[in-house]
C-alpha positions, -999 to 999 in steps of 0.1 A, spaced: 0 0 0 11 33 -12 -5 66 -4 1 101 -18 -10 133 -2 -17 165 -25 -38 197 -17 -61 204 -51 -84 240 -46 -79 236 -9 -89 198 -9 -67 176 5 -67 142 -21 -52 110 -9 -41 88 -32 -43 51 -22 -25 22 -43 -23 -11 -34 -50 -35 -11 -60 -16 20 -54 -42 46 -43 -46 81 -7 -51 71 -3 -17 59 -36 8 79 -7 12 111 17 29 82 -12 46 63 -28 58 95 7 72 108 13 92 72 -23 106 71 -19 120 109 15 133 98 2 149 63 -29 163 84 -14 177 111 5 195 89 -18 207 71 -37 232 94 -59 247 70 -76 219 56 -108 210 66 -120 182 35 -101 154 22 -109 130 -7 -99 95 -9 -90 86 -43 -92 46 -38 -91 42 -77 -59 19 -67 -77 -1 -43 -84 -32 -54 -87 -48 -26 -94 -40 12 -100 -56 43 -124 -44 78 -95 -30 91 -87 -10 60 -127 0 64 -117 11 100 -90 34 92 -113 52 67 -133 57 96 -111 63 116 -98 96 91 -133 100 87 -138 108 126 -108 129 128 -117 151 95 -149 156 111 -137 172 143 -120 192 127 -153 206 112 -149 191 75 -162 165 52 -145 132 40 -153 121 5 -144 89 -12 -140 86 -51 -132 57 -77 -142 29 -57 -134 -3 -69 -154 -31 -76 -141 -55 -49 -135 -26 -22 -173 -14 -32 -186 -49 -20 -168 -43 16 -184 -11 17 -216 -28 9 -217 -51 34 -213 -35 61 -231 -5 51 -207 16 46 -219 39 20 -246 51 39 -217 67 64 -194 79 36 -204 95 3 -191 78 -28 -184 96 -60 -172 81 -93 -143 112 -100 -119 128 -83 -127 160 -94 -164 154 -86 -156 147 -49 -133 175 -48 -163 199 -61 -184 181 -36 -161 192 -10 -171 231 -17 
């Protein structure tokens, strides 16, 4: 798992490659808190899990886990390109109706303002 961290018209967009599982959500957890901290300003971030093929409950807990701490900080987190085989975890378990999904980057990103 590989993540990328970018600030697009004052959106933060994280760019996830590679299956979201619980081998790698300790690393990907450490660089988001890193990446957020230092990045004060930002209130929204969008997930771009276009390079998730794959990923696991505790993948799904991290997201939520972001997901809390973007909320206190009064923003919105947005999740775009979802794959096929990630969409069914999100399925299961309900997920979508906690996180909204949206097929583009740049939609989510819009979404965000």
């Amino acid at each position: 798992m590989e993540a990328t961290f970018v600030i697009d018209k004052g959106v933060g967009v994280v760019t996830v490659t590679g299956p979201l599982t619980a081998a790698g959500v300790d690393s990907f957890r450490e660089q988001f808190g890193g990446w957020w901290q230092n990045a004060s300003e930002l209130r929204n971030v969008v997930m771009d899990l276009g390079g998730v093929e794959f990923l696991d409950s505790a993948g799904l807990g991290a997201l939520i886990a972001l997901l809390k701490r973007v909320t206190e900080r009064g923003g919105d987190l947005k999740i775009a390109r979802l794959q096929k085989k990630a969409r069914m975890v999100f399925e299961i378990t309900r997920a979508y109706e906690v996180f909204d999904i949206l097929d583009s980057v740049e939609e989510a990103v819009k979404a965000c303002g």
